[in-house]
N, C-alpha and C positions, 0 to 999 in steps of 0.2 A: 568474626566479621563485624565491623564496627559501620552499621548503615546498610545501604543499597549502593553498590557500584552499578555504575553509569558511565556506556560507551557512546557520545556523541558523533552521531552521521550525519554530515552535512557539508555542501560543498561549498557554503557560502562561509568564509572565516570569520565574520561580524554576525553573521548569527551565529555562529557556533559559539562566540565570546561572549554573545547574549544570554544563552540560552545556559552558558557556564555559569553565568552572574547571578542567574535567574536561581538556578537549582542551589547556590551556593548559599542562597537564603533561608534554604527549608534544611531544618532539623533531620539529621538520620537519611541526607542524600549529597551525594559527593559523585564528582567526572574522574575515573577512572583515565579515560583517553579519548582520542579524538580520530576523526580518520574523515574522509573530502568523498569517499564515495562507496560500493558496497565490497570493492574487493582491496580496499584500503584495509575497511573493519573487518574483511574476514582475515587478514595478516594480524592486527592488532590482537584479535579475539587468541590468535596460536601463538602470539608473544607474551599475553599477559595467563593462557595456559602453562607455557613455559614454563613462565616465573612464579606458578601458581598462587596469582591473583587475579583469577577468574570474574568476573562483571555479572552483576547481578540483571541488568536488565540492557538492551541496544534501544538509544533512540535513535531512529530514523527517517529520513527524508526520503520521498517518490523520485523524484526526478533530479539528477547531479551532473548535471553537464552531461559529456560525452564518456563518463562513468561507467560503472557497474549499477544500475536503476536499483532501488530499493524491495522491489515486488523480487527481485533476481536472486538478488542478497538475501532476503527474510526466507525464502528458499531454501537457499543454501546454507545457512547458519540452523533452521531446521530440523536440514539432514545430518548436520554434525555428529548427533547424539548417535546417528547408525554408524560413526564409525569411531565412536568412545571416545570423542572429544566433546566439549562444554556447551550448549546449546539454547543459552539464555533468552527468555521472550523477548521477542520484539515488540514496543510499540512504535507505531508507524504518528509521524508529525510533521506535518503539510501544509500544503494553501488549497490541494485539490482535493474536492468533493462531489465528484462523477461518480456514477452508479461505476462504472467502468474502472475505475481506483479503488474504489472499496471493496467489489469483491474480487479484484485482483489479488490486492493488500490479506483479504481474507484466505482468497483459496491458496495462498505461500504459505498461511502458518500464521501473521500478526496477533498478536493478541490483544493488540486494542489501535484504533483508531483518533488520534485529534486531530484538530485545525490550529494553527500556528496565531491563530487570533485568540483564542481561546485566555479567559482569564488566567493568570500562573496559576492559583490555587487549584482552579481544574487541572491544570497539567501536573500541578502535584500528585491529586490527588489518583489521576491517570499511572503516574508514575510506580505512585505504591499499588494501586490495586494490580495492574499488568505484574509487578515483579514478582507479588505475592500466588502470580498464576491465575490469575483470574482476568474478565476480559473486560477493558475499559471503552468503551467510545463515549466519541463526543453526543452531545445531544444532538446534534442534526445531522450528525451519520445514523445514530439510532432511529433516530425521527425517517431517516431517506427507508434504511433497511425494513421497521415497520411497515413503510408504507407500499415497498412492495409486496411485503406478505397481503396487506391488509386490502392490497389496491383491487376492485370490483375488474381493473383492467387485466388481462392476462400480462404477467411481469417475463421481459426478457432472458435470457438463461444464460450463465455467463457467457457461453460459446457463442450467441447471439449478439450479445454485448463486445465481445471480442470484434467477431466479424465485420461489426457496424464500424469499430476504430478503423478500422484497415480498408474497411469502403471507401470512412472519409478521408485517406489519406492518398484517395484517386487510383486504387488497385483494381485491378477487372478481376473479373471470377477467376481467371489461371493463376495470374498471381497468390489470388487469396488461398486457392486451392493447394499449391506449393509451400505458400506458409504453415497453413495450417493442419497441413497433411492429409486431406480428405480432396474426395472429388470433385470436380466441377459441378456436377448434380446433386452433390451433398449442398455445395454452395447456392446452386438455386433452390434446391430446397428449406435451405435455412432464412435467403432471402421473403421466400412466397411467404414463410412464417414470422419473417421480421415486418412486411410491409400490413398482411394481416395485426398484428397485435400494434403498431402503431397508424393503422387508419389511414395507411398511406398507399399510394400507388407506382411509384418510381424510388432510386435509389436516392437522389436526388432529394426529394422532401423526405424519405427516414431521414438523410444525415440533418436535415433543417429538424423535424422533428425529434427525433434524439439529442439534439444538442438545446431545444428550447426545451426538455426535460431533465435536460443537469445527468441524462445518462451518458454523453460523452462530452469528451472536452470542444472545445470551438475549434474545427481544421485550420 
């Protein structure tokens, strides 16, 4: 194996040509392929199995249009290895940094987290540590996750953090209940604990308050 192969995810074509440009400059790292969304790369990942030239690491993007999402994908590439196919780390590379992204990005499997602003040499550097198996994030993902171990506030749980996406997307408790496969009373009870640990009293200021803490996106 001559380098780290590199399976580019992204639904944007100019960045992906960007981001070819970009790695094409660093020593011992080369773009294997390229795919627009999560179930592009998961075809790619079983064609370049095939031909066994298997990809040393996936970089990925959260959000790809009307796609296969990145959290979905890094999932299911995962699981691959349970069924004796190739299951390369993913590092996940984005513009979002919600509490709500990260440990999504997290509980699929990512093994490292950047921002798409991030200097190249960080993403280099992202690049080799992630391949090498070991877990990369950026410093203000670091910085976010610290701070809610570290936070004096009682920190959301991801199910909580789930929940709150799906409030602000104007869902009542049935709904939310049906998505997420629990009961309507589970649901107000995760509320009574969402509104207690953000100081709030209505559904209505959590989603103001959650969103002026960067734990979920703007509805």
């Amino acid at each position: 194996m001559n380098g780290i192969r590199v399976l580019l995810v992204d639904d944007h074509p100019v960045v992906r040509a960007g981001l070819r440009a970009m790695l094409a400059d660093f020593d011992g790292i080369s773009v294997s392929a390229e795919a627009s969304d999560g179930a592009a790369a998961l075809r790619e990942l079983d064609r370049l199995d095939a031909l066994r030239e298997p990809v040393d690491l996936v970089l990925m993007d959260l959000q790809m249009g009307t796609g296969m999402d990145g959290v979905t994908a890094t999932a299911r590439i995962a699981g691959r290895a349970a069924e004796g196919k190739t299951a390369p780390p993913v590092l996940i590379l984005t513009t979002y940094d919600t509490d709500a992204d990260i440990l999504a990005a997290v509980e699929a499997g990512a093994s490292g987290y950047m921002l798409k602003d991030a200097p190249p040499e960080q993403i280099r550097e992202a690049v080799l540590t992630a391949a090498a198996g070991r877990t990369a994030l950026a410093p203000e993902v670091a910085a976010r996750l610290m701070g809610r171990i570290r936070s004096p506030q009682p920190a959301l749980s991801a199910r909580e953090v789930e929940l709150l996406e799906l409030l602000a997307t104007g869902m009542g408790n049935r709904a939310i209940a049906r998505q997420l496969f629990i009961s309507e009373a589970t649901v107000k009870t995760h509320l009574v604990h969402i509104y207690a640990k953000l100081g709030v009293e209505n559904r209505t200021a959590a989603i103001a308050e959650a969103v002026k803490r960067r734990i979920i996106r703007t509805p």
